[in-house]
N, C-alpha and C positions, 0 to 999 in steps of 0.2 A: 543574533536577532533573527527572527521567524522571519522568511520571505510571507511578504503581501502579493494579494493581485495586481499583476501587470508589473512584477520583479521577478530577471532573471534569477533562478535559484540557483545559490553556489554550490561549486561544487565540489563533492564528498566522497571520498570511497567506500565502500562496505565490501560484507561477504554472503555468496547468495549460495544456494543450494549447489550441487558440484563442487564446492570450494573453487568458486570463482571468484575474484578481487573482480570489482565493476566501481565504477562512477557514475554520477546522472548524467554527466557529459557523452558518456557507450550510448546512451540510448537518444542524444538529437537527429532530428530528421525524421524520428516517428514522434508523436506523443505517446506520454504516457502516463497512467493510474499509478498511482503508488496509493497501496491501502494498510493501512497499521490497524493489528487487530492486539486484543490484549495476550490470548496465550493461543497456541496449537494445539488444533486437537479437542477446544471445547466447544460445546452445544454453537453456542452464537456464531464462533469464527470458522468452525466447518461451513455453519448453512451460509455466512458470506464466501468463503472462499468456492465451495459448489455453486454458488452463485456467479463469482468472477469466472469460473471454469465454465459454466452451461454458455457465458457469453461471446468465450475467447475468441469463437469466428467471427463475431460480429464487431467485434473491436479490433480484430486485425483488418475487416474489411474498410476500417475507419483512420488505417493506419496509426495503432496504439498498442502499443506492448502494456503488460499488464505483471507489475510487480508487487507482492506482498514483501508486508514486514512486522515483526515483534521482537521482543528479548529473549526469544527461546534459543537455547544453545543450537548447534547445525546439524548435530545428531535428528532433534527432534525437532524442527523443519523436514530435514529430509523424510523420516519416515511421516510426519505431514501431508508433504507433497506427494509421495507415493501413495500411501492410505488411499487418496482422492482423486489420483491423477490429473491432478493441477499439470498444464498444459504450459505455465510460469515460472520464474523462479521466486524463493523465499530469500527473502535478508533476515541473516541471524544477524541483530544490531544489540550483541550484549556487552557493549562497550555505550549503548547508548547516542551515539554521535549523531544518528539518524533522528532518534527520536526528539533529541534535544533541536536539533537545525528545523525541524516543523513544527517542535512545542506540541507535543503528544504526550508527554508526561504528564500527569494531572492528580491529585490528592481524588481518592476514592473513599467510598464509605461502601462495606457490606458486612451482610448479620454483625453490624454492630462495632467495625471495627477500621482503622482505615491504613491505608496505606498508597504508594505512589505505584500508579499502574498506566499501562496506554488505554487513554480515551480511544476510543475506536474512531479513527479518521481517515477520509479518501480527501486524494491532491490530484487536479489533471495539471500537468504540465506538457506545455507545446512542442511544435515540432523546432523551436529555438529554443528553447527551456526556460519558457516564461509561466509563470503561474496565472492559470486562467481561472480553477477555480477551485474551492476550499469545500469540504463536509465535513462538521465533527457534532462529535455527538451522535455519533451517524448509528439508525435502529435499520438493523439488515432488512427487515423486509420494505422489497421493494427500488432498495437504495441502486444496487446495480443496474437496475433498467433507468432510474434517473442519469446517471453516470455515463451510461453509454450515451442515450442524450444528448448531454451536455457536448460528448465527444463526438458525436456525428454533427452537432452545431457546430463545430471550431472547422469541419471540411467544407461547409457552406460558403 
């Protein structure tokens, strides 16, 4: 079952760029973005991830680590990540386990045909790992300066 607002979010391992093993639990004590794009490397999820990247000083200053994630194998993360000098790391979650624990799978339609893809969604979770707050459906422009936001509200 999908963590709601104001549920600790259990916790998961995955695999992130470096072939790192990490859990959400590595990152209590900062908050953190976790953002699911649907592939790497295409038009939308670069200009978000350039997005997460132009802001990373400012959401460290907010104390918040700043993680992406899709189903792309770690090969293609990594070269991702480098292409753009994302300043974060990437979760290859091609076993799914990630995107199922936030319900980011979704039945898609394009030219005409559909298939099961990640909806594009941002999660801030706290410096306890509680879920403060949800985007889906999320259209990049724009979205990361709400985010950050959101994330300099929760130091207030």
């Amino acid at each position: 079952m999908s963590p709601t607002i104001g549920d600790i979010v259990p916790d998961i391992e995955f695999t992130t760029t470096g072939n790192q093993t990490r859990k959400l639990s590595d990152f209590r004590g900062e908050n953190l973005v976790l953002f699911f794009y649907p592939k790497a490397s295409t038009p939308g999820c670069t200009t978000e991830g350039q997005d997460f990247r132009d802001a990373d000083a400012a959401f460290a200053a907010a104390s918040t680590r700043i993680l992406g994630a899709s189903r792309d194998g770690l090969k293609a993360q990594e070269n991702f990540k480098a292409k753009h000098a994302f300043p974060f790391e990437l979760v290859s979650d091609q076993d799914e386990a990630l995107c199922k624990l936030f319900d980011v799978i979704k039945l898609k339609k394009a030219y005409g045909k559909e298939s099961l893809g990640i909806e594009r969604s941002t999660f801030l979770i706290d410096k306890s790992g509680v879920l403060r707050r949800q985007w889906r459906k999320v259209k990049v422009a724009g979205h990361v300066d709400e985010v950050l936001t959101a994330t300099q509200d929760l130091e207030d």
